[in-house]
PQR file with spaces between the fields and no chain letter, atoms N, CA, C, O and H, PARSE charges and radii, in Angstrom:
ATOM       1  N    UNK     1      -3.426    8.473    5.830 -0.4000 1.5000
ATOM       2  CA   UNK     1      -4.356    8.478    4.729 -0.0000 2.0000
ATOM       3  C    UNK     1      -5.491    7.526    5.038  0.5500 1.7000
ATOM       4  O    UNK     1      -5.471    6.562    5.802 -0.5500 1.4000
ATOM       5  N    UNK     2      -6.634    8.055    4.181 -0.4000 1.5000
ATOM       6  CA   UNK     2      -7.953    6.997    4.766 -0.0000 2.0000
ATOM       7  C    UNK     2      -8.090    6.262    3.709  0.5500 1.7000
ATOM       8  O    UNK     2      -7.859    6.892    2.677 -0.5500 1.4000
ATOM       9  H    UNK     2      -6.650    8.838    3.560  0.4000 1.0000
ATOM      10  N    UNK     3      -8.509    4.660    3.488 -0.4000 1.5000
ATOM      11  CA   UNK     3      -8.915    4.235    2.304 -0.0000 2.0000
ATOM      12  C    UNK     3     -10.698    3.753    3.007  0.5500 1.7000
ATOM      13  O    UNK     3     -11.167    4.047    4.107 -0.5500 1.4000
ATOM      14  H    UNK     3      -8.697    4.148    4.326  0.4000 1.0000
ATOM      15  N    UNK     4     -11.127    3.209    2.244 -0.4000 1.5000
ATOM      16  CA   UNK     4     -12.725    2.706    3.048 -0.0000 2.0000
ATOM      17  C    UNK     4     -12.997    1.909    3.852  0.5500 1.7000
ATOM      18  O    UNK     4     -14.047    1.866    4.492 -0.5500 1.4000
ATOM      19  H    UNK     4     -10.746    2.970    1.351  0.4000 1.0000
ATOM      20  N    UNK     5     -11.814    0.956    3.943 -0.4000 1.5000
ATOM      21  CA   UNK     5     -11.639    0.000    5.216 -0.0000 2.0000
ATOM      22  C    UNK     5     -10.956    0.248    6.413  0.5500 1.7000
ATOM      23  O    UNK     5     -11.162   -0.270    7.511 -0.5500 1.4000
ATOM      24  H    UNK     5     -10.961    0.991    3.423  0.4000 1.0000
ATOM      25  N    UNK     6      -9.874    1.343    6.005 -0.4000 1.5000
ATOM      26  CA   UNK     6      -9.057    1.415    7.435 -0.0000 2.0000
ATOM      27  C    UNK     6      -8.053    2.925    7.202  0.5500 1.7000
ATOM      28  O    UNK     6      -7.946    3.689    6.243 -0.5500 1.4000
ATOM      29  H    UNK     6      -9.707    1.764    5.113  0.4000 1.0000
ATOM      30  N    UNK     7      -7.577    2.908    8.232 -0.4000 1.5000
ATOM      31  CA   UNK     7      -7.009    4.422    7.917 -0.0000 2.0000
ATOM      32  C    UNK     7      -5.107    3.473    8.152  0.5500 1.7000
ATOM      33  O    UNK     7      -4.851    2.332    8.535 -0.5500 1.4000
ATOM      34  H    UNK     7      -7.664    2.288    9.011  0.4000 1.0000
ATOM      35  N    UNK     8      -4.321    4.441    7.779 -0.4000 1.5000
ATOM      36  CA   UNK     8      -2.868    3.914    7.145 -0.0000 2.0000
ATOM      37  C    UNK     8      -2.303    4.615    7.453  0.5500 1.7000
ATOM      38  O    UNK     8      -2.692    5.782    7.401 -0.5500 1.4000
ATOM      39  H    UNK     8      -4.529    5.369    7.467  0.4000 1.0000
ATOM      40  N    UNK     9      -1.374    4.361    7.824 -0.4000 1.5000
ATOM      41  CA   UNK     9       0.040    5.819    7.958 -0.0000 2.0000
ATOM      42  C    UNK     9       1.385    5.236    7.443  0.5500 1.7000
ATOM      43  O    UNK     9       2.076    4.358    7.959 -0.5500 1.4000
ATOM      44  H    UNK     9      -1.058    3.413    7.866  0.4000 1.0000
ATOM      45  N    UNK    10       1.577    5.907    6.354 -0.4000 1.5000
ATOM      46  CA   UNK    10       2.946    5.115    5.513 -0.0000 2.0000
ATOM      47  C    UNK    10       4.404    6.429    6.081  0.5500 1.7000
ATOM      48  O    UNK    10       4.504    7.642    5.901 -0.5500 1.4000
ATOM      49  H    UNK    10       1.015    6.621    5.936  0.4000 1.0000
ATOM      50  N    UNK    11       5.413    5.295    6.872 -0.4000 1.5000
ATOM      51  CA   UNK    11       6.335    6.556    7.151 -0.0000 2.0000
ATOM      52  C    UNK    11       7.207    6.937    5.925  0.5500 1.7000
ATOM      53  O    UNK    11       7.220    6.068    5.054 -0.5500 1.4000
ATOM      54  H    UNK    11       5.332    4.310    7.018  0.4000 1.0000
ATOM      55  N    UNK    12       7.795    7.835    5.722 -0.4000 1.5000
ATOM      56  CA   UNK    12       8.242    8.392    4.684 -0.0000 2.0000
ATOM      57  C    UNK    12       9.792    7.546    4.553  0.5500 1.7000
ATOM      58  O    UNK    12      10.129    7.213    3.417 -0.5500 1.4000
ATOM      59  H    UNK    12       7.784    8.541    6.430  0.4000 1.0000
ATOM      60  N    UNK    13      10.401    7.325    5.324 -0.4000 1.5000
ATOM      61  CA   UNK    13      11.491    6.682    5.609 -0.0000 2.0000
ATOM      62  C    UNK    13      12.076    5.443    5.285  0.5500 1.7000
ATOM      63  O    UNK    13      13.211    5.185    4.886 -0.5500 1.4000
ATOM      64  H    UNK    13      10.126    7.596    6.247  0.4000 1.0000
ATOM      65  N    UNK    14      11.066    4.689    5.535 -0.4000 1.5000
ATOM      66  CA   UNK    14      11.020    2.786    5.629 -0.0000 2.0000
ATOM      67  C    UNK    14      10.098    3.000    4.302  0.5500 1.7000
ATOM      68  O    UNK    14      10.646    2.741    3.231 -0.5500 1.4000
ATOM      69  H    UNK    14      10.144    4.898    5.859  0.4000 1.0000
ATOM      70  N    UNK    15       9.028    3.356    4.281 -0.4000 1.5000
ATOM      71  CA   UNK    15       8.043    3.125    3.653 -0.0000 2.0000
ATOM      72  C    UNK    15       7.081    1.970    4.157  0.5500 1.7000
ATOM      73  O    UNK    15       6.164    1.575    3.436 -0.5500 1.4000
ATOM      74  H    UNK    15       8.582    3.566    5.151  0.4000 1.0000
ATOM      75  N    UNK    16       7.273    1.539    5.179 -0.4000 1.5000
ATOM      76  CA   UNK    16       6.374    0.940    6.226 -0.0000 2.0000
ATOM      77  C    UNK    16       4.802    0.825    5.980  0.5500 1.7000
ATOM      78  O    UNK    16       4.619    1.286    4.853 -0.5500 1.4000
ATOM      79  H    UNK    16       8.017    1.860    5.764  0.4000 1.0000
ATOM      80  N    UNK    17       3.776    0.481    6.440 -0.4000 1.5000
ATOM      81  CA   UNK    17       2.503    0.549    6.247 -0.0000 2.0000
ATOM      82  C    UNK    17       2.167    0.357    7.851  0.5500 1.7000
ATOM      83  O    UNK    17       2.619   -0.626    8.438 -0.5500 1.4000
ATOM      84  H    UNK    17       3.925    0.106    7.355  0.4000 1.0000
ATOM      85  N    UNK    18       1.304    1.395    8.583 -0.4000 1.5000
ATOM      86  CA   UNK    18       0.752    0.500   10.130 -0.0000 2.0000
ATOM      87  C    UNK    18      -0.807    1.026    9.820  0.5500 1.7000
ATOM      88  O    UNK    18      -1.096    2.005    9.132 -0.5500 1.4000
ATOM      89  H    UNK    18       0.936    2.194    8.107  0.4000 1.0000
ATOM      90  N    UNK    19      -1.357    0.493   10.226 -0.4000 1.5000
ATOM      91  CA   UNK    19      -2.971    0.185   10.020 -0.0000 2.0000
ATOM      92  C    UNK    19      -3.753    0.679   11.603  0.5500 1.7000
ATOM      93  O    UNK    19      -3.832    0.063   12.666 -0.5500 1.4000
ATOM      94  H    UNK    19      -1.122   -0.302   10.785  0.4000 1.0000
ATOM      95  N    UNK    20      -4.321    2.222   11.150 -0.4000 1.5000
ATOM      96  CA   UNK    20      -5.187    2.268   12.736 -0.0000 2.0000
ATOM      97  C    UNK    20      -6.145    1.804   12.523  0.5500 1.7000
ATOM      98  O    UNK    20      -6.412    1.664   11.330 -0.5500 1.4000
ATOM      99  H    UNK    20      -4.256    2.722   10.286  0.4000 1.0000
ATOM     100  N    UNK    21      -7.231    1.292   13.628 -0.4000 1.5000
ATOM     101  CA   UNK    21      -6.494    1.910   15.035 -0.0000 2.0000
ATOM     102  C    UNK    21      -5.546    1.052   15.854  0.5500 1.7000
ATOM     103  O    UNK    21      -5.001    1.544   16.842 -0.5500 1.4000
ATOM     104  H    UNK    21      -7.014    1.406   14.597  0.4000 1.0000
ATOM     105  N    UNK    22      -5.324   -0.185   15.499 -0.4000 1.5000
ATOM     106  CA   UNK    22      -4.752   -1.390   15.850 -0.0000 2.0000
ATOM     107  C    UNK    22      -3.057   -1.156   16.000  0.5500 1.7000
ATOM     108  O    UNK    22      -2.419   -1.624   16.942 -0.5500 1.4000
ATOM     109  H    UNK    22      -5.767   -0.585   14.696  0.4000 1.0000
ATOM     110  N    UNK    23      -2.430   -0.317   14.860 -0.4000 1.5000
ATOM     111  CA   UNK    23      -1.468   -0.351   14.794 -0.0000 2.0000
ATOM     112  C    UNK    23      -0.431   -1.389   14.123  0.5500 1.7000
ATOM     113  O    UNK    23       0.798   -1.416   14.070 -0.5500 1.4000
ATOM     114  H    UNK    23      -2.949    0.064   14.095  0.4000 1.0000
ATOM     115  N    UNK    24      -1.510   -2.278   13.606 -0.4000 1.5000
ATOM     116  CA   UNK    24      -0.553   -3.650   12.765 -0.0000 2.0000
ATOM     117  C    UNK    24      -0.242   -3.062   11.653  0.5500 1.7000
ATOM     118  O    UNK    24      -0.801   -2.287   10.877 -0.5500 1.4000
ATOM     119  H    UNK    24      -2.508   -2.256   13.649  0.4000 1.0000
ATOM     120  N    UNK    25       1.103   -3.764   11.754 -0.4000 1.5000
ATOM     121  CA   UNK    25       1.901   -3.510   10.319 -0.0000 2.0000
ATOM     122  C    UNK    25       0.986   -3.785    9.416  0.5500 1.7000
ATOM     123  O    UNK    25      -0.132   -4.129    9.798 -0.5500 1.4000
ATOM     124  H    UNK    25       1.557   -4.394   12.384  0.4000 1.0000
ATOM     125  N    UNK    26       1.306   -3.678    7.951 -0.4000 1.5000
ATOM     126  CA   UNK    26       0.213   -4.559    6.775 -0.0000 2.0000
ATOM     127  C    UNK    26       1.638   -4.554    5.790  0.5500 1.7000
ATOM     128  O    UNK    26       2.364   -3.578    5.602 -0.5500 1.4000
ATOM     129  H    UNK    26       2.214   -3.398    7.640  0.4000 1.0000
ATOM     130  N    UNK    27       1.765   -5.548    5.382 -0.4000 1.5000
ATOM     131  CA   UNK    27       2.887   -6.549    4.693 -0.0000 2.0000
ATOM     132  C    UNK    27       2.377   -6.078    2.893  0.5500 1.7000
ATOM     133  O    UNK    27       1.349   -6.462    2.335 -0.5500 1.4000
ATOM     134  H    UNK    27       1.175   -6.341    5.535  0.4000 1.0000
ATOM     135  N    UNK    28       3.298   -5.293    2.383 -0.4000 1.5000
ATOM     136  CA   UNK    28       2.596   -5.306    1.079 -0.0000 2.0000
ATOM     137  C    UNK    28       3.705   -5.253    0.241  0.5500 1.7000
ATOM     138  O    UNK    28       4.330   -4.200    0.373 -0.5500 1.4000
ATOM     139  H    UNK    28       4.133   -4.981    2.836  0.4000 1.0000
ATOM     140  N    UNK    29       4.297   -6.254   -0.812 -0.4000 1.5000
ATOM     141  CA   UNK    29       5.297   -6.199   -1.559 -0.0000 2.0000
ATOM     142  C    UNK    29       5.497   -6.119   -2.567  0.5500 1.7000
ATOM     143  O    UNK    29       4.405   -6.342   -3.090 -0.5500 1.4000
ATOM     144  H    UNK    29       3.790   -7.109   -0.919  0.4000 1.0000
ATOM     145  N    UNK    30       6.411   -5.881   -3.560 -0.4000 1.5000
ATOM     146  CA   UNK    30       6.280   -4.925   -4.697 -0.0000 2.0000
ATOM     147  C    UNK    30       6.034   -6.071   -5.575  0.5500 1.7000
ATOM     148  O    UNK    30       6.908   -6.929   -5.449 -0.5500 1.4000
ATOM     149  H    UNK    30       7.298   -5.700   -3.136  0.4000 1.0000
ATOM     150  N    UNK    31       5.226   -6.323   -6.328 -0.4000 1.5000
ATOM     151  CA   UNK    31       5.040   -7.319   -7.134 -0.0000 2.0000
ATOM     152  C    UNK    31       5.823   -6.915   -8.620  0.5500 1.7000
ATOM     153  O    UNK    31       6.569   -5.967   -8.863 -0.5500 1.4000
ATOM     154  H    UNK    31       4.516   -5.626   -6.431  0.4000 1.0000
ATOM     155  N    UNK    32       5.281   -8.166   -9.614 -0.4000 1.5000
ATOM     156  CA   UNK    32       5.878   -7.735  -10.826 -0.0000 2.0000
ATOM     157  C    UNK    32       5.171   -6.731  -11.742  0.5500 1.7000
ATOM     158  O    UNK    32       3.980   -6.543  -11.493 -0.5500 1.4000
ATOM     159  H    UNK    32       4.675   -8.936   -9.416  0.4000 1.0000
ATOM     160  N    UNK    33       5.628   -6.165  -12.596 -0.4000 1.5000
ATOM     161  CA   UNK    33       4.993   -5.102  -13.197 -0.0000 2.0000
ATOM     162  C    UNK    33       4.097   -5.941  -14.194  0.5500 1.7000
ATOM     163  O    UNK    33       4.697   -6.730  -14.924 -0.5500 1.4000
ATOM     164  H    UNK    33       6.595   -6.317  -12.798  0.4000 1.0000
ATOM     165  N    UNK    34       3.042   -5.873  -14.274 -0.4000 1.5000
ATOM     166  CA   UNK    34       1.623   -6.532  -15.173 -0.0000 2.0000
ATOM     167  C    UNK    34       2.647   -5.747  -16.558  0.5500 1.7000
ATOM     168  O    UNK    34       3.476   -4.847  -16.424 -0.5500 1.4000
ATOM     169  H    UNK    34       2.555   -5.232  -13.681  0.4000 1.0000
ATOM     170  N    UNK    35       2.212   -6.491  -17.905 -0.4000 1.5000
ATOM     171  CA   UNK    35       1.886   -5.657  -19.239 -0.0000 2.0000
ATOM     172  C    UNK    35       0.811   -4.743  -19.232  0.5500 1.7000
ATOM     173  O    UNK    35      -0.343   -4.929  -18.845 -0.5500 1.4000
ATOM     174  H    UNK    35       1.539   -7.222  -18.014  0.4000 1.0000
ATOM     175  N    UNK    36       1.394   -3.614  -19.763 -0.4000 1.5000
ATOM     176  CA   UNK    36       0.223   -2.450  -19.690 -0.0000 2.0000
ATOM     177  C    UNK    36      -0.005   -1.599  -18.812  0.5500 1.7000
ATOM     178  O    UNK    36      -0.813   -0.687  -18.986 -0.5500 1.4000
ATOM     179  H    UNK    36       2.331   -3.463  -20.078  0.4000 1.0000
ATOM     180  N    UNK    37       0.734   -1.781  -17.635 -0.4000 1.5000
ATOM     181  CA   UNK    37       0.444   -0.785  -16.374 -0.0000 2.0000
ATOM     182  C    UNK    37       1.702    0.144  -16.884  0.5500 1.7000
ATOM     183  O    UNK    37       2.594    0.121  -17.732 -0.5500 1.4000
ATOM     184  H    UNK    37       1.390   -2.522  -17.494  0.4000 1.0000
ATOM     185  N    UNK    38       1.108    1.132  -15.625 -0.4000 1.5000
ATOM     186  CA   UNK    38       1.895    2.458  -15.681 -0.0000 2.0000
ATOM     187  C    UNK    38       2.924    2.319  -14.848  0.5500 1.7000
ATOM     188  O    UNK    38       2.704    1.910  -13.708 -0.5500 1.4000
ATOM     189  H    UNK    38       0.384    1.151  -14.936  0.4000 1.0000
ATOM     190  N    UNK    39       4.000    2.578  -15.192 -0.4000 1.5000
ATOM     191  CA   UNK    39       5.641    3.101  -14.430 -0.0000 2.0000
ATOM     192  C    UNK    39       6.071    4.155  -13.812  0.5500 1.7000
ATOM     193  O    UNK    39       6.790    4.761  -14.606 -0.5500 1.4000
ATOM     194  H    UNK    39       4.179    2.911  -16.118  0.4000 1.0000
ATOM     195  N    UNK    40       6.023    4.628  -12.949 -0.4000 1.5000
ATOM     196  CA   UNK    40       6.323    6.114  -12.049 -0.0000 2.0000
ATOM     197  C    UNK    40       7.928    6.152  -12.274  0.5500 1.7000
ATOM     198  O    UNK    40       8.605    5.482  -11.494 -0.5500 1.4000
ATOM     199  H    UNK    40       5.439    4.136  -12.304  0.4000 1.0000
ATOM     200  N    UNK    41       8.516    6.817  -13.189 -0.4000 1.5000
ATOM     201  CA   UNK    41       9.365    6.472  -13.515 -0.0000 2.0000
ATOM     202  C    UNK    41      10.240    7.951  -12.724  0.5500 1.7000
ATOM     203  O    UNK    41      10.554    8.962  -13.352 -0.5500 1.4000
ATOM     204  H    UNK    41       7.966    7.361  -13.823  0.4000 1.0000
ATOM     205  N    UNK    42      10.557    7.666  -10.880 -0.4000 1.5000
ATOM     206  CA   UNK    42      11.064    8.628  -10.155 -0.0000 2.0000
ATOM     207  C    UNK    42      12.020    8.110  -10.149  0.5500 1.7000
ATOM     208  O    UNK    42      12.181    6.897  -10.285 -0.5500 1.4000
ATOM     209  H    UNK    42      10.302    6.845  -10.370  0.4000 1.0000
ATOM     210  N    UNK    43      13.228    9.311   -9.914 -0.4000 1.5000
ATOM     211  CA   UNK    43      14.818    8.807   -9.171 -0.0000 2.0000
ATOM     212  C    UNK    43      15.045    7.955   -8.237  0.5500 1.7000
ATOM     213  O    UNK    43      15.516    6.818   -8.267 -0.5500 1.4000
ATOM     214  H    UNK    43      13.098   10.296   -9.803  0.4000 1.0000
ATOM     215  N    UNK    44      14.577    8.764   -7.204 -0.4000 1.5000
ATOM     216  CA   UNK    44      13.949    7.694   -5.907 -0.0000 2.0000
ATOM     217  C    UNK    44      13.113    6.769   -5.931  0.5500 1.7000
ATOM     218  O    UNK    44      11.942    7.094   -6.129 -0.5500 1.4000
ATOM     219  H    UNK    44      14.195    9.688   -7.180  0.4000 1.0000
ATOM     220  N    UNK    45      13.410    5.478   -5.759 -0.4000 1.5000
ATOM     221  CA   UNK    45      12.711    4.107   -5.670 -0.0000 2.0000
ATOM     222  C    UNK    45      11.847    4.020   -4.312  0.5500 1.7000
ATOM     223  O    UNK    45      10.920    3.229   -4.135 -0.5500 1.4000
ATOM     224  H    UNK    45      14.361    5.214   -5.599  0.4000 1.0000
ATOM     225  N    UNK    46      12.283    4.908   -3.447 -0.4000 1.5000
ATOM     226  CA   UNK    46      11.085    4.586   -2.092 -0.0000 2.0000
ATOM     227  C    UNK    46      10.098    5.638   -2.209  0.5500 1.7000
ATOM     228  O    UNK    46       9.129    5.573   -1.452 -0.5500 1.4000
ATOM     229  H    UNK    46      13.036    5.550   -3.591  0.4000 1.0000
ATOM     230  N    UNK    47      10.187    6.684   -3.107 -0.4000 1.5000
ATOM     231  CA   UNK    47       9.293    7.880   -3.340 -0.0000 2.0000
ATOM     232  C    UNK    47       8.282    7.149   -4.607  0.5500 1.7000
ATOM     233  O    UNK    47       7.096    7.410   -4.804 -0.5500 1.4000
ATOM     234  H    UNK    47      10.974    6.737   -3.722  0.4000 1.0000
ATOM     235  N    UNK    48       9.065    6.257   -5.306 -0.4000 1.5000
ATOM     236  CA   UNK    48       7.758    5.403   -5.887 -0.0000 2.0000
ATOM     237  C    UNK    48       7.322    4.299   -5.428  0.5500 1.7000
ATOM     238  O    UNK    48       6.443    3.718   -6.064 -0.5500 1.4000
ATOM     239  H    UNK    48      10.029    6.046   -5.146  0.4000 1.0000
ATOM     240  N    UNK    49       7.871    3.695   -4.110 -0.4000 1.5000
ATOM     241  CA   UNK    49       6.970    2.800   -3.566 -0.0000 2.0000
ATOM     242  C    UNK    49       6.207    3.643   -2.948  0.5500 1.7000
ATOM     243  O    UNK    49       5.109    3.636   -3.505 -0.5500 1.4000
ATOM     244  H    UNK    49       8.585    4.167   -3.593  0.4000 1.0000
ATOM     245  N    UNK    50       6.233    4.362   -2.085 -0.4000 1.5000
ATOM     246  CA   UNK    50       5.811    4.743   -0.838 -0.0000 2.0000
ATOM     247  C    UNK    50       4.103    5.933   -2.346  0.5500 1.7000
ATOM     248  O    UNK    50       3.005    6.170   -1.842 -0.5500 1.4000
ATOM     249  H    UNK    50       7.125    4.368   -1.633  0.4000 1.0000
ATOM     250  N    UNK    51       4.259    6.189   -3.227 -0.4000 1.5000
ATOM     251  CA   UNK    51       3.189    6.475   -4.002 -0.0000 2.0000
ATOM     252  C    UNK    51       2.633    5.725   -4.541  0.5500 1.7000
ATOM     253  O    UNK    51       1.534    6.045   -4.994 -0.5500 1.4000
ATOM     254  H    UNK    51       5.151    5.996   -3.637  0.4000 1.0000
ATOM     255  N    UNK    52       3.226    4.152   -4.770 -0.4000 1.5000
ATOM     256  CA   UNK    52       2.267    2.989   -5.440 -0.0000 2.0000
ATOM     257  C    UNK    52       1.579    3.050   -4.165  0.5500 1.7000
ATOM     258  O    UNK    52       0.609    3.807   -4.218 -0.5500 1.4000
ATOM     259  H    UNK    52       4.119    3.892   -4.401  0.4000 1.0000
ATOM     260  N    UNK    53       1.780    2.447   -2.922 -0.4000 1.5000
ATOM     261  CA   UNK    53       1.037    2.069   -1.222 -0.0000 2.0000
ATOM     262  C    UNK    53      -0.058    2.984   -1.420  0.5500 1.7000
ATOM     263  O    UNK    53      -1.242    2.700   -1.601 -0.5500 1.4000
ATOM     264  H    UNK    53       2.568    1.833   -2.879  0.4000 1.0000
ATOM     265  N    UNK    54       0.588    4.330   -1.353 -0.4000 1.5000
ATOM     266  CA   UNK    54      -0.897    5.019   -1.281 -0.0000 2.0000
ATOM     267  C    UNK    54      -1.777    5.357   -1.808  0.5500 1.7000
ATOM     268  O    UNK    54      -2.800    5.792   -1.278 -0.5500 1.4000
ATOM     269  H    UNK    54       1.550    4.561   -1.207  0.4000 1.0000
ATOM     270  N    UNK    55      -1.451    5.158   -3.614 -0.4000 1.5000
ATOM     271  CA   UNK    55      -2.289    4.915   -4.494 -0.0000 2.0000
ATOM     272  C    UNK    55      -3.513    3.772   -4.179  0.5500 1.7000
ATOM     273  O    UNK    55      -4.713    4.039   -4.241 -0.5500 1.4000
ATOM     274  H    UNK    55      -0.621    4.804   -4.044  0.4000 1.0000
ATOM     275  N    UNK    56      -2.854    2.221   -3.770 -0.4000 1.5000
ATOM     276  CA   UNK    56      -3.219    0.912   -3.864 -0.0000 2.0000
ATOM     277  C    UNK    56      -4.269    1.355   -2.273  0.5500 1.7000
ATOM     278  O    UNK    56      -5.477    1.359   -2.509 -0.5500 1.4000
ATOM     279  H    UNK    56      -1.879    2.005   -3.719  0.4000 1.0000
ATOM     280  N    UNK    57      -4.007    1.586   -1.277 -0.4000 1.5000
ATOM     281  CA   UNK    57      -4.598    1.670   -0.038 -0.0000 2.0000
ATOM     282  C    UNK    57      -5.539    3.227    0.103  0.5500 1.7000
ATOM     283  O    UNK    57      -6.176    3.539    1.109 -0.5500 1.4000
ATOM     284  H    UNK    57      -3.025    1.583   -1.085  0.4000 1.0000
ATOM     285  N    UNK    58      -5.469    3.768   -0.713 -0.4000 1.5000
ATOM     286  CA   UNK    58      -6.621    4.891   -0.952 -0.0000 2.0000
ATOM     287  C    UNK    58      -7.979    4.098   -1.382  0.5500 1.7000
ATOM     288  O    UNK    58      -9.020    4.456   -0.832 -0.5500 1.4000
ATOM     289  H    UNK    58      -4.951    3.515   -1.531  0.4000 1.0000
ATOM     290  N    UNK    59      -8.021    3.142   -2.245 -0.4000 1.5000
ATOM     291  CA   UNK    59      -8.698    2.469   -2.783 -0.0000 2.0000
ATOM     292  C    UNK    59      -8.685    1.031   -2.296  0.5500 1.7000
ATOM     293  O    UNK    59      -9.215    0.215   -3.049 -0.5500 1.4000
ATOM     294  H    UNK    59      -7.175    2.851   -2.692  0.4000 1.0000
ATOM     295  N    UNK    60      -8.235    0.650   -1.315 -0.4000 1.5000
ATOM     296  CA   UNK    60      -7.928   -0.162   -0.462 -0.0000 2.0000
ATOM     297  C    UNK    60      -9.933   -1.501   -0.785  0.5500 1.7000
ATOM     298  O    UNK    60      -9.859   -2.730   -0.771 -0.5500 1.4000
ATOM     299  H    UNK    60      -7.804    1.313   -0.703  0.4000 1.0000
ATOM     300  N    UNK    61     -10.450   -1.213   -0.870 -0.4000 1.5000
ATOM     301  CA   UNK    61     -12.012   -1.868   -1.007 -0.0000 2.0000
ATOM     302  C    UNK    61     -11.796   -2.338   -2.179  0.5500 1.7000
ATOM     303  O    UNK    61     -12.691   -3.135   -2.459 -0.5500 1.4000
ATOM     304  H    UNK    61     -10.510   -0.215   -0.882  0.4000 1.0000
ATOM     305  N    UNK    62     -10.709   -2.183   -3.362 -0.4000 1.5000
ATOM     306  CA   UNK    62     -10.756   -2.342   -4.760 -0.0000 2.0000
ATOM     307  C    UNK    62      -9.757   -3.856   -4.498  0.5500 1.7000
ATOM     308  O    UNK    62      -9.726   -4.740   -5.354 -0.5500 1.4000
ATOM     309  H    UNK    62      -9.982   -1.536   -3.135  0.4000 1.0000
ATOM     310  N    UNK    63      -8.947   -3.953   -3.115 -0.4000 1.5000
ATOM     311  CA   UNK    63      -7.686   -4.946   -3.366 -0.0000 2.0000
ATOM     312  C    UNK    63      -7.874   -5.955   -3.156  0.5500 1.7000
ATOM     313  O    UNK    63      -8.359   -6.344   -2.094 -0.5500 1.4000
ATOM     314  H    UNK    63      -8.973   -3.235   -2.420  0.4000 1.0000
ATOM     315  N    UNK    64      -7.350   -7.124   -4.676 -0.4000 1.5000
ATOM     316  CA   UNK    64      -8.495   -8.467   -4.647 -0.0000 2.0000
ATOM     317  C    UNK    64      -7.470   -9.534   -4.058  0.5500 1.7000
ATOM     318  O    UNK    64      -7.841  -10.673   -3.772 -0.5500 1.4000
ATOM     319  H    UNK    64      -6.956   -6.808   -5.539  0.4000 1.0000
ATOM     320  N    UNK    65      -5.875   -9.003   -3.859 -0.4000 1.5000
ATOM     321  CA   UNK    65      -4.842   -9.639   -3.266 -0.0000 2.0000
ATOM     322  C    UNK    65      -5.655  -10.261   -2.245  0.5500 1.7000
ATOM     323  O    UNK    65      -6.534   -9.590   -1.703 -0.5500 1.4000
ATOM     324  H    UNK    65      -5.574   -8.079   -4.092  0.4000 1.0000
ATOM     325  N    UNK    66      -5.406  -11.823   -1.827 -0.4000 1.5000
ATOM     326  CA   UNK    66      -6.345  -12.584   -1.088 -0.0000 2.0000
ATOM     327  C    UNK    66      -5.067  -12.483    0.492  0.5500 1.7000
ATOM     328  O    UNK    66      -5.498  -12.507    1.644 -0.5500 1.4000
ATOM     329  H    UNK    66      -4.693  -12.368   -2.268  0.4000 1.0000
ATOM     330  N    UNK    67      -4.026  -12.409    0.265 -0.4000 1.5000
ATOM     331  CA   UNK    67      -2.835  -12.163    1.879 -0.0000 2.0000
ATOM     332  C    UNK    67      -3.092  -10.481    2.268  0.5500 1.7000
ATOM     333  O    UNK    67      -2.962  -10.188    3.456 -0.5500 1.4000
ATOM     334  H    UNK    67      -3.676  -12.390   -0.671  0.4000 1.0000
ATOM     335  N    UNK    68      -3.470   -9.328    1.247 -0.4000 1.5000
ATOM     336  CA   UNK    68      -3.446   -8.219    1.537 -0.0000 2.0000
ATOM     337  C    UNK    68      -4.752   -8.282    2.628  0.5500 1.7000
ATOM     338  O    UNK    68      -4.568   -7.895    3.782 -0.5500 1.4000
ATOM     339  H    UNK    68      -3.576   -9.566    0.282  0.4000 1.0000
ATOM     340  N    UNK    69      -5.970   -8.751    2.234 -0.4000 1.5000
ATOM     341  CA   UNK    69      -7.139   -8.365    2.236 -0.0000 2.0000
ATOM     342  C    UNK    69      -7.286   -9.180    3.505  0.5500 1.7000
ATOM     343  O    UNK    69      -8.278   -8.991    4.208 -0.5500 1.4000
ATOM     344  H    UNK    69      -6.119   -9.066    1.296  0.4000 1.0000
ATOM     345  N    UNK    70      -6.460   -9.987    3.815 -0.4000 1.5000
ATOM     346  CA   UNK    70      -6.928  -10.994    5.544 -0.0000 2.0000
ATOM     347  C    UNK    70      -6.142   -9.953    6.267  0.5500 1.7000
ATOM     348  O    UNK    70      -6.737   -9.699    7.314 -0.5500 1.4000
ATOM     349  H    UNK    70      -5.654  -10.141    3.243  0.4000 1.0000
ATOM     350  N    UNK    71      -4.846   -9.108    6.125 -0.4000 1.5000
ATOM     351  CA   UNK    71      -4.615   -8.058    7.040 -0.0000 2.0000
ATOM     352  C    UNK    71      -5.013   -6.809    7.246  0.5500 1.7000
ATOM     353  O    UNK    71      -4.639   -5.945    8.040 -0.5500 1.4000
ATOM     354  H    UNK    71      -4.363   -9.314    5.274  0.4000 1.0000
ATOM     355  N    UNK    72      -5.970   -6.841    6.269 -0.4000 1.5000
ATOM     356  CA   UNK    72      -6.608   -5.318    6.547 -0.0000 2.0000
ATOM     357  C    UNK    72      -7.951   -5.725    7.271  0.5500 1.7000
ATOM     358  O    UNK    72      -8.255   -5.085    8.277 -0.5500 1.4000
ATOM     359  H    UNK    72      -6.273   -7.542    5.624  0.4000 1.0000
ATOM     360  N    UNK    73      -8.945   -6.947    6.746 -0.4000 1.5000
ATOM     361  CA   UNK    73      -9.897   -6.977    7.871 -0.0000 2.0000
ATOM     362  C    UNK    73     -10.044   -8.210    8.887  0.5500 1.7000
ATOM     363  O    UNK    73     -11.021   -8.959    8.872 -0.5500 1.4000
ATOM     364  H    UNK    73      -8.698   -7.467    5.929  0.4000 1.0000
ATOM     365  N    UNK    74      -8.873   -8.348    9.847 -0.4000 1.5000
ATOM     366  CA   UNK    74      -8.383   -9.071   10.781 -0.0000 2.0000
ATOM     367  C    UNK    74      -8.921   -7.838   11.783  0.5500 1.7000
ATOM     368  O    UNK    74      -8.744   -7.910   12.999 -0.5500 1.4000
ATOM     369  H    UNK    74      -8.080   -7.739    9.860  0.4000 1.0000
């Protein structure tokens, strides 16, 4: 998937994140749920991580996380 800074490939499996063209991992962990946000409320827990990632990294230029944002433009 492409976001505006970098292109991503999340494996379906791990739910992993690697960052082309470099190939670095990118470290992104499930934080706490804010008041007011939305809940993907799937069976599968890695079928809703692995759709938060690519929600959050589609829009990847929007992420104000200050540890996310030194591994995406490293």
């Amino acid at each position: 998937m492409r976001g505006e800074l970098r292109t991503y490939r999340i494996h379906l499996g791990s739910a992993n994140v690697v960052m082309e063209p470099d190939g670095a991992y990118l470290c992104v962990v499930q934080g706490r749920r804010a008041p007011g946000t939305l809940y993907l409320p799937f069976e599968d827990e890695r079928l809703s991580l692995i759709l938060s990632k690519a929600f959050l990294l589609a829009a990847d230029h929007k992420i104000a996380d200050a540890s996310i944002r030194r591994q995406i433009e490293r």
